[in-house]
C-alpha positions as a printed Julia matrix, in Angstrom:
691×3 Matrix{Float64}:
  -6.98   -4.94   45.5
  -3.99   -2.69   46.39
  -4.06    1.26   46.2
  -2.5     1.12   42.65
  -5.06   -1.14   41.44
  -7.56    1.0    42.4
  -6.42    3.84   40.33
  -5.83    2.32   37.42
  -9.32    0.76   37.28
 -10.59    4.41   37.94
  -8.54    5.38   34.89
 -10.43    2.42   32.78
 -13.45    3.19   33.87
 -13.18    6.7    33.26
 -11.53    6.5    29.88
 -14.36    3.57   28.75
 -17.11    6.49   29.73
 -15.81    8.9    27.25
 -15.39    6.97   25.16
 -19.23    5.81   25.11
 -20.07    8.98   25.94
 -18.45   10.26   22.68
 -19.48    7.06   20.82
 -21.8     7.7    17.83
 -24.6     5.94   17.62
 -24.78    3.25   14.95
 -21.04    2.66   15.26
 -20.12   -0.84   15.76
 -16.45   -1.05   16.79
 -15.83   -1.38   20.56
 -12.86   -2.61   22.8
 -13.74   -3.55   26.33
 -12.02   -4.86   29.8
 -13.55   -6.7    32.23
 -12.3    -9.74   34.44
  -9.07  -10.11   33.19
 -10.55  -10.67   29.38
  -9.93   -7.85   26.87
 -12.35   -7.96   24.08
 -11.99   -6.04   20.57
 -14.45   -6.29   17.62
 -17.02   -4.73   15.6
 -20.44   -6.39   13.67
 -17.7    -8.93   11.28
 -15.12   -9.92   13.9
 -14.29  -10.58   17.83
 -11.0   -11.33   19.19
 -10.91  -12.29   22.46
  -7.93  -11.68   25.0
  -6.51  -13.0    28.51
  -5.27   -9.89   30.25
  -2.07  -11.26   31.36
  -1.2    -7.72   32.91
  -1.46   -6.08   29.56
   1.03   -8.91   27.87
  -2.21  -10.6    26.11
  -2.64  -14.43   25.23
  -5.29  -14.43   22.28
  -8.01  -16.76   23.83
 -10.64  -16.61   20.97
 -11.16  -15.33   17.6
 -14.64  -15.07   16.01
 -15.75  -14.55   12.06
 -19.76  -12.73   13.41
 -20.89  -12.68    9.45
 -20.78  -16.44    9.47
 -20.93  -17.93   12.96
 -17.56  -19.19   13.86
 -15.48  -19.23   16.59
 -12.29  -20.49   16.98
 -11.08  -21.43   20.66
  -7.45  -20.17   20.37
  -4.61  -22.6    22.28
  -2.39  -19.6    23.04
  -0.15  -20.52   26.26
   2.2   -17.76   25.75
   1.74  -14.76   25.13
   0.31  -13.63   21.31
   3.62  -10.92   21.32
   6.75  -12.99   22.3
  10.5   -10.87   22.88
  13.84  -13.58   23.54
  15.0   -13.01   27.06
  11.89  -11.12   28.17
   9.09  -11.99   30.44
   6.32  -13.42   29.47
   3.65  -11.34   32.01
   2.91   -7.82   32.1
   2.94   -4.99   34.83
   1.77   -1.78   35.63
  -0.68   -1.62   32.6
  -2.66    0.76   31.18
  -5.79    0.68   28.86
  -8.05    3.49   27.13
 -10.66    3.78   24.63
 -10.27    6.43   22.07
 -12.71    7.19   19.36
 -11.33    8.75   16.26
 -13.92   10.51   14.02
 -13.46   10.62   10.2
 -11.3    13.55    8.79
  -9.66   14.21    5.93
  -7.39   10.54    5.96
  -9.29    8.26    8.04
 -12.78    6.78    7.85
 -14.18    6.67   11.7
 -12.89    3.72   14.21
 -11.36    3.58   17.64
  -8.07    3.26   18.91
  -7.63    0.93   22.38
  -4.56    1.93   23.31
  -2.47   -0.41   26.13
   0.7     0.09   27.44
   2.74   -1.79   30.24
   5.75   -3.16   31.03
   8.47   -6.23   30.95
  10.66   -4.74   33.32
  13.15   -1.89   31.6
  10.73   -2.41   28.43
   7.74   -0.81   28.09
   5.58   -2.25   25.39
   2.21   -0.09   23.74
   0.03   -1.81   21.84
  -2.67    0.48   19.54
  -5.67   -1.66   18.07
  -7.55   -0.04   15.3
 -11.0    -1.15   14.56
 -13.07    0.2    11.42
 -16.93   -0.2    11.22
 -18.17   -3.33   10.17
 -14.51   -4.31    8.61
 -13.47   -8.08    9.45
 -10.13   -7.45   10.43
  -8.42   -5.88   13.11
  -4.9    -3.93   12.93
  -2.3    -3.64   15.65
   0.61   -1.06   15.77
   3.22   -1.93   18.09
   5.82    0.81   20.01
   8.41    0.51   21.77
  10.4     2.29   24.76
  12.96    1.48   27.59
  15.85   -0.61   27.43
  16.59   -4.42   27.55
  19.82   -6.51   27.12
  18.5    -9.39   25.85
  18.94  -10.16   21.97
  15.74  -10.31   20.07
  16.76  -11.87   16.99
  19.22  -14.81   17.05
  20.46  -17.42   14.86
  17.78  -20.08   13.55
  17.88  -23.9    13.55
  17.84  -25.04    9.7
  15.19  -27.42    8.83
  17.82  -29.53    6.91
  19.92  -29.96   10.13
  16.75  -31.19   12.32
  17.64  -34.96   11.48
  13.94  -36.41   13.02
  11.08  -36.15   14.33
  11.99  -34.76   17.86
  14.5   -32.07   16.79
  11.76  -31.11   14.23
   9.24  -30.6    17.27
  11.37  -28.51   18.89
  10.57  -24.7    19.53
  12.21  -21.3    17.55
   9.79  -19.18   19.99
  12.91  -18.73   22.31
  15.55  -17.56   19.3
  12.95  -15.43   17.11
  10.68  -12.36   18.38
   7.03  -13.2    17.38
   4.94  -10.37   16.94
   1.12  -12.06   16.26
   0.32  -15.5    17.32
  -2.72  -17.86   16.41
  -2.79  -21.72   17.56
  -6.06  -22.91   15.58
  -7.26  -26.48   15.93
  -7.36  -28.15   12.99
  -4.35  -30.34   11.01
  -5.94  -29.19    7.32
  -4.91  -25.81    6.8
  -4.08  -24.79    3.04
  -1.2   -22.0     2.8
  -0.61  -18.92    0.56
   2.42  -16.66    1.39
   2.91  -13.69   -0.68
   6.05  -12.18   -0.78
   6.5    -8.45   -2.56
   9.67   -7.08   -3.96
  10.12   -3.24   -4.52
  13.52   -1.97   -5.9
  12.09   -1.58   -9.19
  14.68   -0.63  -10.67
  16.14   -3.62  -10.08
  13.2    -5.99  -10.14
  10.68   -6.47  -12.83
   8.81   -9.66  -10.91
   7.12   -7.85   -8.09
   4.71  -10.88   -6.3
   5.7   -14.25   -5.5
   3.2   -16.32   -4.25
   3.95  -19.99   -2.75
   1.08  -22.49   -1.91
   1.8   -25.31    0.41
  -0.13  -27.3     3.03
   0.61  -26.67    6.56
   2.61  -29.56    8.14
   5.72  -29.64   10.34
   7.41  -26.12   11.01
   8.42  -24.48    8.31
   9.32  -20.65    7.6
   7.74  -18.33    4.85
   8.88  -15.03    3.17
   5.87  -12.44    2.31
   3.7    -9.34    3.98
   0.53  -11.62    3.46
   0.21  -15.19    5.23
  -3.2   -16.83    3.44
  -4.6   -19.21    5.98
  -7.82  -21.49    5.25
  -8.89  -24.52    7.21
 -10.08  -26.99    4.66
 -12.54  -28.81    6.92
 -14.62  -25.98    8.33
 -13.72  -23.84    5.18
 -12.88  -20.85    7.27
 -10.16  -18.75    6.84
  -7.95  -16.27    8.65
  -5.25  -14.09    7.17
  -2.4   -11.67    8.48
  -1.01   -8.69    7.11
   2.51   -7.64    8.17
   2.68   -4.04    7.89
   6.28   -3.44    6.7
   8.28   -3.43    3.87
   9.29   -5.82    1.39
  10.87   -9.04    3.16
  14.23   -8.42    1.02
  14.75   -4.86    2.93
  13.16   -5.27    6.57
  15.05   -4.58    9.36
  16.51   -6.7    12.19
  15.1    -9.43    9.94
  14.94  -12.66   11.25
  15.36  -14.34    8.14
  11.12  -15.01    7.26
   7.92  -13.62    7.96
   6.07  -16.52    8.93
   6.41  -19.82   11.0
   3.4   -22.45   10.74
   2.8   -26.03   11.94
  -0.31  -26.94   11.28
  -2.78  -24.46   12.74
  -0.04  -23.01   14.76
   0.6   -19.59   12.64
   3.53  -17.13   14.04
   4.09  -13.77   12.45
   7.93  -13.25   13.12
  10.13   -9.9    12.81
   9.45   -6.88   14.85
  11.47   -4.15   12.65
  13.1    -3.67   16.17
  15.84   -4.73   18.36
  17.12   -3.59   21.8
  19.38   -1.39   20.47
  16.95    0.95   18.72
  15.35    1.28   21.69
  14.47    4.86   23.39
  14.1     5.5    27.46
  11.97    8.77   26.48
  10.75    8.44   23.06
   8.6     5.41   21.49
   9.64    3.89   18.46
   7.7     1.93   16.02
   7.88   -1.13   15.01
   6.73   -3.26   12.07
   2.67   -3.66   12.8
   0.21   -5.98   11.87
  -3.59   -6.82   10.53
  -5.65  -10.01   11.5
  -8.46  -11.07    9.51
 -11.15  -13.55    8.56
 -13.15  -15.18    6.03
 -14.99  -17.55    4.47
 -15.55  -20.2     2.0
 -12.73  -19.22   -0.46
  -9.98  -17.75   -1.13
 -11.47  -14.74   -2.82
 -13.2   -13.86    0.22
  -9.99  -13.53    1.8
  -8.69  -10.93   -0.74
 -12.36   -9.09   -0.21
 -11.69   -8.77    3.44
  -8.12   -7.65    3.07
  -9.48   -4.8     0.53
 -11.8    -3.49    3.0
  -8.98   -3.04    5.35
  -6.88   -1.53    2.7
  -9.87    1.31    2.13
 -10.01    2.0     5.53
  -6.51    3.21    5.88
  -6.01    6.13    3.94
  -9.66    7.74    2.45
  -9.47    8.24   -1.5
 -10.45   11.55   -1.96
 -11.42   12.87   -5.51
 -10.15   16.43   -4.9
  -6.99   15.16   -3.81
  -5.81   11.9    -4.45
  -6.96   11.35   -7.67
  -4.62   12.27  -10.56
  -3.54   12.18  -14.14
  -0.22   13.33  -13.46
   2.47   14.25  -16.14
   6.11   14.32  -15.32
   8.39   14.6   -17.89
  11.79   12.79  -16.45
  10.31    9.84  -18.56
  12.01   11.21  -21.87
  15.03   11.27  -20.41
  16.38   15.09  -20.58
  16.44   15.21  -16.68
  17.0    18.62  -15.52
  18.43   20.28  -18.92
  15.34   21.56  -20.09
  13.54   22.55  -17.17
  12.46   25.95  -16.68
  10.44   28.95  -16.89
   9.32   28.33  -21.07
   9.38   25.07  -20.83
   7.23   24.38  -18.1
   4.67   27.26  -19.56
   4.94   24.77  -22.86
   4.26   21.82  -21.06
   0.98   23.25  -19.13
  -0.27   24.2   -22.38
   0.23   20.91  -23.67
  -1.48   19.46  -20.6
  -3.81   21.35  -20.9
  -4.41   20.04  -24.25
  -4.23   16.73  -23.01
  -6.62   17.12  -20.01
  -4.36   16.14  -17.66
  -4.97   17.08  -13.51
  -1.63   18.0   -12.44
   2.39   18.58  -13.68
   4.96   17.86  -11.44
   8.13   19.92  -11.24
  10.75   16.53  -10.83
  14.49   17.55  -10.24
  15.66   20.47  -11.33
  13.28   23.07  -10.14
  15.16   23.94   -6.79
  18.65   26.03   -6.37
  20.21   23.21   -5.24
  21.65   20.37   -8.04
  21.3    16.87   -7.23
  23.26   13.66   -7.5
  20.52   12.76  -10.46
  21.29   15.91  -12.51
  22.82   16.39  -15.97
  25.03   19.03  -14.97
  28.21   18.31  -12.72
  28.79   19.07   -9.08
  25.54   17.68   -7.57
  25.01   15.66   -4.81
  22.63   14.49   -1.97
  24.63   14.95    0.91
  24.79   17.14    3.31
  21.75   19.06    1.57
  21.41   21.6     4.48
  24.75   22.74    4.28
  23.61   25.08    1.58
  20.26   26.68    3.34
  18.89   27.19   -0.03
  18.82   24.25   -1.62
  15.02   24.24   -1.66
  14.71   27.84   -3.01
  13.53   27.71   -6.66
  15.82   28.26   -8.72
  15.46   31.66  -10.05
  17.94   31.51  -13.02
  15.44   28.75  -14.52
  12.29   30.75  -13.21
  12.9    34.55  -12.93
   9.34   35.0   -11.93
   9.83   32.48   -9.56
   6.77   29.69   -9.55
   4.34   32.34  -10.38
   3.7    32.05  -14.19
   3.65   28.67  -13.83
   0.96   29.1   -10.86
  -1.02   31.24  -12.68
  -1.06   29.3   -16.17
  -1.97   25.88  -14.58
  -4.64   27.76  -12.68
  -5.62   28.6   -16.41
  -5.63   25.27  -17.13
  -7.19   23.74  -14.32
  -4.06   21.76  -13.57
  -2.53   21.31   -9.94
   1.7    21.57   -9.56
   3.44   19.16   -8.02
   7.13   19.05   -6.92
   9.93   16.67   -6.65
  11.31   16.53   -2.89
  14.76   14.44   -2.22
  14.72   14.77    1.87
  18.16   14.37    3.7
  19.39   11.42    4.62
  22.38   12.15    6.62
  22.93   10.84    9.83
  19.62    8.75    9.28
  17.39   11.5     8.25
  18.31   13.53   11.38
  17.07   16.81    9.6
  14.0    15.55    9.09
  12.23   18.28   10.72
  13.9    20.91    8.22
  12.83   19.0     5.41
   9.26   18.84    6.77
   9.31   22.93    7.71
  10.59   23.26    4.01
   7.3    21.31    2.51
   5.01   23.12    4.59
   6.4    26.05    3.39
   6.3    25.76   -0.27
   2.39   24.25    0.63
   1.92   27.51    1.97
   3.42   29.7     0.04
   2.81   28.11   -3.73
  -0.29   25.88   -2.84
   1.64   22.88   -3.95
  -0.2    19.74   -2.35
   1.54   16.83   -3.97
   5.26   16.17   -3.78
   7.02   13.05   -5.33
   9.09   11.87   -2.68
  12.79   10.32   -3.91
  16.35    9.22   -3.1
  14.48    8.1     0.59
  16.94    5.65    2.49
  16.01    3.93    5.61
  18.56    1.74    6.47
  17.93    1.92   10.0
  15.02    2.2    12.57
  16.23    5.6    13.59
  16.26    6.72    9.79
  12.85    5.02    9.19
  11.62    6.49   12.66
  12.73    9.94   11.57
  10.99    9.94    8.16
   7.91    8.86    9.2
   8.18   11.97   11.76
   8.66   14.23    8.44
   5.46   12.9     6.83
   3.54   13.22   10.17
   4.24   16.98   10.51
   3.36   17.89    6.81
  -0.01   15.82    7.92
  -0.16   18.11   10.58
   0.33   21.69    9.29
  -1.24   20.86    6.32
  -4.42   19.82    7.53
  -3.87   16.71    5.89
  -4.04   17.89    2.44
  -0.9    16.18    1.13
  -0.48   13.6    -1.34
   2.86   12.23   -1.16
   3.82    9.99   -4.34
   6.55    7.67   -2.1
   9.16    6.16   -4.76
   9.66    2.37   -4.34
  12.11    2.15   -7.34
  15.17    2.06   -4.94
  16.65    1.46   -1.76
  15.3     0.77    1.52
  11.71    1.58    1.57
   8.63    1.43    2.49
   7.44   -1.09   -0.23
   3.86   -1.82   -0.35
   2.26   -2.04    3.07
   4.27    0.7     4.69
   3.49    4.42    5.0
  -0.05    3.11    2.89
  -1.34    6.0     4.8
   0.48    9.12    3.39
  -0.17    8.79   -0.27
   0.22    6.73   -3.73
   3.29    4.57   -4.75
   5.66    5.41   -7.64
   5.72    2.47   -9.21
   8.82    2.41  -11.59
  11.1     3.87  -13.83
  11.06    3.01  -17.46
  12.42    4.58  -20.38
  12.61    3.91  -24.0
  15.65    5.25  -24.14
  16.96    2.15  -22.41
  14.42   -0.46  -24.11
  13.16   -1.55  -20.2
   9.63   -0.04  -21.63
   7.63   -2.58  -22.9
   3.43   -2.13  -22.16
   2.35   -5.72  -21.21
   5.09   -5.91  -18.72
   4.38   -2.27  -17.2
   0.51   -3.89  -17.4
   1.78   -7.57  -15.85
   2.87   -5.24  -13.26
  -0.69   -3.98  -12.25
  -2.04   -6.6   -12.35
  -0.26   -8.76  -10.05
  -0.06   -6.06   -7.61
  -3.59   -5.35   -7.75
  -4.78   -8.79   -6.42
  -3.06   -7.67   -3.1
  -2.87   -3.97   -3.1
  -5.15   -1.74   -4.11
  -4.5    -0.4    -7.57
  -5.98    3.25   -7.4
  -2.99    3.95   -5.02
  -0.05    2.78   -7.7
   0.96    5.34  -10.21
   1.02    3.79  -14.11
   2.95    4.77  -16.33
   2.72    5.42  -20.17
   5.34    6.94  -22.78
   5.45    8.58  -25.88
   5.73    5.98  -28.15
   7.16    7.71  -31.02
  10.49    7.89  -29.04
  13.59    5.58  -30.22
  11.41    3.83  -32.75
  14.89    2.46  -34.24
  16.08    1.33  -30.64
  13.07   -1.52  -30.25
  14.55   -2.76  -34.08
  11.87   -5.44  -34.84
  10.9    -6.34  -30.49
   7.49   -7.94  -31.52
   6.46   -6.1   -27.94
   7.59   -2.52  -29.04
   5.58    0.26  -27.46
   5.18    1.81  -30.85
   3.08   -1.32  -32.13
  -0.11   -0.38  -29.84
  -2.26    2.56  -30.01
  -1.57    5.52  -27.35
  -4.6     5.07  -26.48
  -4.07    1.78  -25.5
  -0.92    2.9   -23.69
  -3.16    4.88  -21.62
  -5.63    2.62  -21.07
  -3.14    0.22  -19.37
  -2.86    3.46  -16.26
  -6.8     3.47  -15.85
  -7.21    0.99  -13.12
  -4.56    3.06  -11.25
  -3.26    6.84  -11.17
  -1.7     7.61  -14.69
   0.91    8.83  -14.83
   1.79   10.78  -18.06
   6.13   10.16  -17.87
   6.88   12.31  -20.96
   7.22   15.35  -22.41
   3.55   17.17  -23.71
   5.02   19.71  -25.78
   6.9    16.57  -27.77
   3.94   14.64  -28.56
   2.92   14.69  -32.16
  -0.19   16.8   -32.71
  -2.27   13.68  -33.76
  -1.3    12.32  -30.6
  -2.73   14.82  -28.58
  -5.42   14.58  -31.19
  -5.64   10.83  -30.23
  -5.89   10.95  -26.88
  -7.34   14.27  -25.02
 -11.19   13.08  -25.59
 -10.2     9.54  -24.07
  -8.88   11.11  -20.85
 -11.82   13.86  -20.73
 -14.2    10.63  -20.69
 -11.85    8.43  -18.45
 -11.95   11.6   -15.91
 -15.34   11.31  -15.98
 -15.68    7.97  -13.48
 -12.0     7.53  -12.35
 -12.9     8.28   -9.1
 -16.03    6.34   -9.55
 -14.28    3.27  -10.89
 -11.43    3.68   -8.4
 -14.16    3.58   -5.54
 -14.51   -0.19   -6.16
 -12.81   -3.23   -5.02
 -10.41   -3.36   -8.01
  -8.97   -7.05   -8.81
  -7.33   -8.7   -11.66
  -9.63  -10.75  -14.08
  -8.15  -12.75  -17.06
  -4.89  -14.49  -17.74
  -1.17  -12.8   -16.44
  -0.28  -10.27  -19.24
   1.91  -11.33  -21.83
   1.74   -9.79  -24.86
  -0.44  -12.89  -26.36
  -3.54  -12.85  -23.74
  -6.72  -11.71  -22.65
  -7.01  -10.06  -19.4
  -8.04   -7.24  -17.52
  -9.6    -5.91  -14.28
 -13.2    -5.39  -12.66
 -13.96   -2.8    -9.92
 -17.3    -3.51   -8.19
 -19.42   -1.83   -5.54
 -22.65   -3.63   -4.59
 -24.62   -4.39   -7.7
 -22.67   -2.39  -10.49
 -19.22   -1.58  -11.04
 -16.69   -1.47  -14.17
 -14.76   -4.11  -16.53
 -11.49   -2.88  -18.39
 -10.46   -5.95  -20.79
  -7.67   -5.99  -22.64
  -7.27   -8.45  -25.83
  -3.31   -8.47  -26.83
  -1.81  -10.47  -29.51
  -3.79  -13.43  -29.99
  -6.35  -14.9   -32.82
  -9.53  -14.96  -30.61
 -11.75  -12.27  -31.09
 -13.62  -13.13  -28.19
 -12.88  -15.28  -24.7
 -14.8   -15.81  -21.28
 -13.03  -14.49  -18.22
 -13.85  -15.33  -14.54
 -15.12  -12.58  -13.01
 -16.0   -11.7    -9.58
 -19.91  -12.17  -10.84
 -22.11  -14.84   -9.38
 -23.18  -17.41  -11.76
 -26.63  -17.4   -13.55
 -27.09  -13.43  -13.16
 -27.75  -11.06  -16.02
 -25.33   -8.58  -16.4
 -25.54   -5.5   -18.36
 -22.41   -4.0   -20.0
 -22.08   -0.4   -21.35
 -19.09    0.93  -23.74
 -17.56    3.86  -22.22
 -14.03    3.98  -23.83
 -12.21    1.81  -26.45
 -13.27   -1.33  -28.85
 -16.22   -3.57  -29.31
 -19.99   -2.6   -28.15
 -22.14   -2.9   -25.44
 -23.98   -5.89  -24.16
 -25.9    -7.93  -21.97
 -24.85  -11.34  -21.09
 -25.77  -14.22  -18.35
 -22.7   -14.91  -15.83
 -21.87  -18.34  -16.18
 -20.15  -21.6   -14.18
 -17.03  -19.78  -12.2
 -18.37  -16.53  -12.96
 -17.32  -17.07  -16.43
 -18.76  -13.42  -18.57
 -18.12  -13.59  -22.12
 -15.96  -10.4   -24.09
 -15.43  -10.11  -27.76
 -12.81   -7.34  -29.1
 -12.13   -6.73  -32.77
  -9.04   -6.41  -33.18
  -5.4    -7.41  -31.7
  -3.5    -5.05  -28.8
  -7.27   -3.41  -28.43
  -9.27   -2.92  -24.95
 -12.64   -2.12  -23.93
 -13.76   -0.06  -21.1
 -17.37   -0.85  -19.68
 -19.38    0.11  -16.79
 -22.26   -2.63  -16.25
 -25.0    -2.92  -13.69
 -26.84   -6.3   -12.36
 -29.95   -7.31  -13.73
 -32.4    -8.43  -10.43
């Protein structure tokens, strides 16, 4: 063992004591080294490494909560770069325990870095307690003239069997790499689209049975093995496939057990000599039996990464861009009008959207705005004191009144890829600081390349930072390249989408279709809802059997409760009745959203169409809540699958809407039987398990 050796091995030892030393006890997760295997794991999973000078081959992967192990084929290794080596040097591993804080749920960190000559590669596992999945963040630093991604051979062009054998691992960077024994494996890619503003389908799921190579688009790659029914699944933390950068033209490559996560977000000429830069990451589970298991296990993942927090991340928020006056209306009296009618309402907090600052946008009403070159005019983020001549105060002080928190619009910079991104960050500190403001809609973000993504995230750290982690940023997807829905999960709630009845793009089952076929793959309590005043361009809708003004507001709400409402109107327009209508429905619904939102929340039901029943269960252990929703059909009751196991007694209490309470026996499929009056009506239980 030369000199250099030596040290390092000092380093791992040392860094593997503090880490045990700071260990508590009862924590399961662990990452260890010892000859030339790295092992990573906790009480539900083990995944097994060949040391390979840091540049690790996966050599075994291992489901602990039902005894299997898979002996892992890997003869390159797991992370795989066109052009570059394929073994390590000079590499360096440590152990660092992370306690819980304000974000983040306890779990360690094994942090290793080394090198493929002028590239230097780190590699950050996370581990949560008894979670059966594992997450790896990948940096990068150095230089390298090799090109990562490179035209692919078409399927349709591989004429037989020999061309179709042959290998993409030398034209396409691979970023996670499983080769699983087995020729039975059962596919599900899911594939996300953000750009809501543009897009009104949001998942795409294709199902398909693992065969000869073949590429797939999606963040999720479902994975089961049909003769040990055993099943792995990967996560590809980055945006949407549609937006990602230095794409490689899928997400996925399988043949038969082999399963390749493709697509680093990265390519050499992003690349830093000083500074590491991130790119696109990725989570490795397993499960068992079915495919619902599989969801399960990606949920507790999901949980882990940012903690919910009732004080601060739950919300009914009201913003009133939804009716369409933009900035025209906003100021000092009007916002004092709207808190009142909040108030009224019950709602938790009113957000200031554009308009509030000195500084007039691209989005406002009035000429002469514009996004660029914000910083040019130092003031831009000042409020604007000829719409608040008290400044925020009044408005401070009345939704302290109220018991309502303010939240602000925020459009950072994106000039010269974000390159002031440390202004904008010193500028949301400040009005944290100075006004108390802890949520702030982000909009108008643009990360067209790594260096603007790489600079953004750097904004959202430092708030983190100086703030103590007190922020809630609401991240717009509804436009340009973003962050979509497994990207910057740990900063915040999504803005889900603009819609307007002024335009006729607001119709509820499709805002509620929405939801739900999100929520089977992210979690819903961190998606902001929206509902409008319904009473707005009646005449617009003409006879649209779908028209928002056919349901109850109540029901309008009720749509939001599985995720953060969001209020998009105007309070001090409501009709009275409808503040009437609707204030002791959210005082009740505030009452166990955070309770409700605690729970593994999944679709139940058929899609929403305007002519189904559906809805969505949270559960926790043996309890949890149903929210059912029958829309226009002639049944006046239906049995939904459920996530119940068959032949228990379940007991069902009304808390909010239609029909009554009940007890009923869970049937074949976890089939539980609902009954609702009346069409467009929804029901709002809380049961508990009978032993």
């Amino acid at each position: 063992m030369n000199q250099w050796n030596i040290i390092m091995l000092g380093l791992l030892l040392s860094a593997i004591q503090t880490f045990a030393q700071s260990k508590p006890a009862g924590f399961d997760a662990y990452a260890t080294l010892s000859a030339g295997e790295l092992r990573i794991g906790n009480s539900a999973i083990e995944r097994v490494f060949v040391w390979n000078g840091g540049h690790l081959l996966t050599k075994s992967l291992t489901d602990k909560g039902h005894a299997k192990t898979w002996s892992v084929a890997n003869h390159v290794p797991d992370l795989i770069l066109p052009g570059e080596s394929q073994s390590g040097e000079n590499a360096t591993f440590e152990v660092h325990y992370v306690p819980a804080n304000q974000t983040v749920p306890q779990h360690i960190r094994a942090e290793i870095i080394y090198s493929l000559g002028t590239l230097d590669i780190k590699r950050v596992y996370r581990v949560y307690s008894e979670c059966p999945a594992i997450a790896c963040e990948l940096y990068y630093k150095g230089s390298s003239r090799n090109n990562w991604v490179r035209d692919g051979v078409h399927q349709g062009d591989q004429v037989n069997i020999e061309k179709l054998t042959s290998s993409k691992e030398s034209i396409i960077p691979v970023i996670e790499y499983l080769n699983l024994p087995g020729r039975h494996w059962q596919l599900r890619a899911v594939e996300f689209f953000d750009i809501t503003d543009r897009f009104n389908n949001l998942v795409k799921e294709v199902d398909a049975l693992s065969y000869r190579l073949m590429s797939y688009h999606g963040n999720l790659l479902f994975a089961f093995d049909k003769q040990s029914r055993q099943g792995i699944f990967f996560l590809k933390e980055a945006p949407a496939s549609h937006v990602q950068l230095a794409y490689p033209g899928g997400d996925f490559l399988t043949e038969y057990g082999s399963l390749k996560m493709i697509g680093a977000g990265i390519s050499p000429d992003d690349l830093d000599t000083v500074e590491w830069k991130r790119g696109y990451g990725f989570v490795t589970g397993v499960y068992s039996q079915k495919f619902e298991e599989g969801l399960k296990a990606l949920r507790n993942y999901q949980k882990n990464v940012r903690l919910l927090k009732a004080d601060r991340d739950e919300m009914i928020m009201m913003n009133t861009w939804g009716d369409r006056a933009q900035d025209t209306r906003l100021g000092e009296k009007f916002a004092l009008a709207e808190l009142e009618a909040g108030g009224q309402l019950g709602i938790t907090h009113f957000q200031l959207d554009d308009g509030w600052q000195q500084g007039i946008s691209a989005n406002s009403a009035f000429e002469g705005g514009s996004f660029k070159a914000i910083w040019n005019n130092p003031r831009y983020w000042d409020v604007n004191l000829k719409k608040f001549p008290n400044d925020l105060y009044p408005i401070l002080e009345k939704a302290k009144q109220r018991g309502i928190k303010i939240g602000l619009w925020f459009n950072p910079s994106a000039d010269d890829d974000n390159a002031d991104w440390e202004k904008d960050a010193d500028r949301l500190i400040y009005l944290y600081k100075k006004y108390g403001v802890s949520t702030f809609k982000i909009d108008g973000v643009k990360l067209p390349t790594k260096a603007a993504e790489h600079n953004f995230r750097k904004m959202l750290d430092k708030v983190n930072q100086y703030t103590d982690n007190n922020v809630v940023f609401n991240l717009d997807v509804t436009a340009n390249r973003r962050g979509g829905y497994h990207y910057f999960n740990e900063y915040g709630n999504l803005f889900l989408e603009n819609r307007y009845t002024d335009w006729q793009n607001y119709y509820p089952y499709t805002t509620l279709r929405n939801l739900w076929m999100l929520s089977q793959y992210v979690p819903a309590e961190k998606i902001q809802i929206e509902f409008l005043n319904k009473w707005r361009n009646v005449a617009l809708y003409a006879d649209d059997p779908y028209r928002p003004d056919i349901y109850s507001f109540e029901y309008l709400f009720a749509i939001t409760m599985a995720a953060q409402p969001l209020a998009w109107f105007e309070g001090s327009k409501l009709p009275s009745d409808a503040i009437k209508e609707i204030a002791p429905v959210i005082n009740k619904y505030l009452n166990i959203q955070h309770d409700f939102h605690q729970g593994y929340i999944f679709p139940i039901g058929d899609e929403p169409s305007g002519n189904n029943w559906t809805g969505f269960q949270s559960f926790q252990d043996k309890r949890g809540y149903f929210i059912v929703f029958r829309e226009n059909n002639d049944s006046p009751d239906t049995s939904m699958t459920t996530w119940l196991q068959e032949g228990i007694n379940v007991n069902c209490k009304l808390i909010l809407g239609k029909g009554n309470s009940f007890k009923g026996k869970v049937g074949e499929d976890g089939k539980l039987k609902f009954a609702l009056p009346d069409k467009n009506s929804y029901a709002l239980y809380s049961y508990t398990i009978n032993d």
